[in-house]
C-alpha positions as a printed Julia matrix, in Angstrom:
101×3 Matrix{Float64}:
  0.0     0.0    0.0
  1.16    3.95  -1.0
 -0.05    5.38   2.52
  0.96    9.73   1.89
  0.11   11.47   4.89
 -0.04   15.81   4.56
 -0.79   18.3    7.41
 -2.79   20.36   5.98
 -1.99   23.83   8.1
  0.71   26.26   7.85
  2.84   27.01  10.67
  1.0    30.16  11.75
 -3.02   29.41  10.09
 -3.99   28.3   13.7
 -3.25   28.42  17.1
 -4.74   24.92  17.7
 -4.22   23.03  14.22
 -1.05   24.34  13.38
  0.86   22.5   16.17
  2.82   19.13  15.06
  0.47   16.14  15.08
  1.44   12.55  16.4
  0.01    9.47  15.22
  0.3     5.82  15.72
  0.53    4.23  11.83
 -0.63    0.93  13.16
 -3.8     2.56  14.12
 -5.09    3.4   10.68
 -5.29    0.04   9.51
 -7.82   -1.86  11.82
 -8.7    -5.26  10.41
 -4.85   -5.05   9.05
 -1.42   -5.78  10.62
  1.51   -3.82   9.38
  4.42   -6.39   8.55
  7.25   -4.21   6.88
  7.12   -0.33   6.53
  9.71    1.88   4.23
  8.96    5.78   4.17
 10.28    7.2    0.36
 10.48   10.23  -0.63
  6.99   11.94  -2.2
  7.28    9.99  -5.75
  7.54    6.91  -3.83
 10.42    5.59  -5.85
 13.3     5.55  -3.02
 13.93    5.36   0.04
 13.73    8.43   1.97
 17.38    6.78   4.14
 19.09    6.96   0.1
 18.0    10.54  -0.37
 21.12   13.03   0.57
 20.01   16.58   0.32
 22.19   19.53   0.76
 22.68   21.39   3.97
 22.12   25.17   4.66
 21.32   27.21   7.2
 19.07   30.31   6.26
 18.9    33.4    8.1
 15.59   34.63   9.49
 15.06   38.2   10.1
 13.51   38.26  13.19
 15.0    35.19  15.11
 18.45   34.94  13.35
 20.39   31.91  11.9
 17.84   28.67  11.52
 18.75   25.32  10.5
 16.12   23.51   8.0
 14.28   20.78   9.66
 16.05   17.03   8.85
 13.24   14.34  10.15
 14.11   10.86  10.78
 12.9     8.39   8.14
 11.13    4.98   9.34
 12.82    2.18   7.63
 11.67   -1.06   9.24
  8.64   -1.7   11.8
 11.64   -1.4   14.46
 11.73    2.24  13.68
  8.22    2.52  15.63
  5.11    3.29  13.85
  4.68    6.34  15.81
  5.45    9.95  13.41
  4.93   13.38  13.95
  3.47   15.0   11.1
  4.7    18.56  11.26
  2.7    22.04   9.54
  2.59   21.62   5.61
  4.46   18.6    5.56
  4.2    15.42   3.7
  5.09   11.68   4.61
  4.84    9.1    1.97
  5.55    5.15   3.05
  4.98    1.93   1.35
  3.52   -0.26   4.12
  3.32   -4.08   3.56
  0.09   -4.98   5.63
 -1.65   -8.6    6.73
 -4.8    -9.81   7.15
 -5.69  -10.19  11.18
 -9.37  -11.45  12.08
């Protein structure tokens, strides 16, 4: 299964519903068992652990130097199936699920 996950906010839209989310993936699937999980990049055709971007830090007027935010990709079901969607992001995985009854 292509699962793509997007929070849907911007940073500032909201007090409430602009605040990172956290989710359990194994909860989304409830007659299902997730056996293997790889999260890709958004065209789903490698793994987000073989993507090297560059590094930068940008400058922000009011706060000064910021670093761009680097999340942690979930390559195997030991990685957790917990992630925290942050605003106007976007997750893409390919989940390998089972049958439970």
């Amino acid at each position: 299964v292509l699962l793509r996950l997007s929070h849907v906010f911007a940073s500032d839209e909201d007090p409430t519903w602009s605040q990172p989310v956290t989710l359990n993936l194994g909860n989304l699937f409830v007659h299902y068992q997730i056996t293997a999980i790889v999260e890709t990049q958004l065209t789903a055709n490698q793994p987000l652990s073989n993507v090297h971007r560059m590094q930068w830090t940008t400058v922000n007027a009011a706060n000064g130097p910021s670093v761009a935010f680097d999340p942690h990709p979930i390559n195997s079901i030991s990685d957790g199936l917990q992630i925290t969607m942050h605003p106007m992001q976007i997750r893409t995985f390919v989940v390998t699920l089972t049958r439970t009854n």
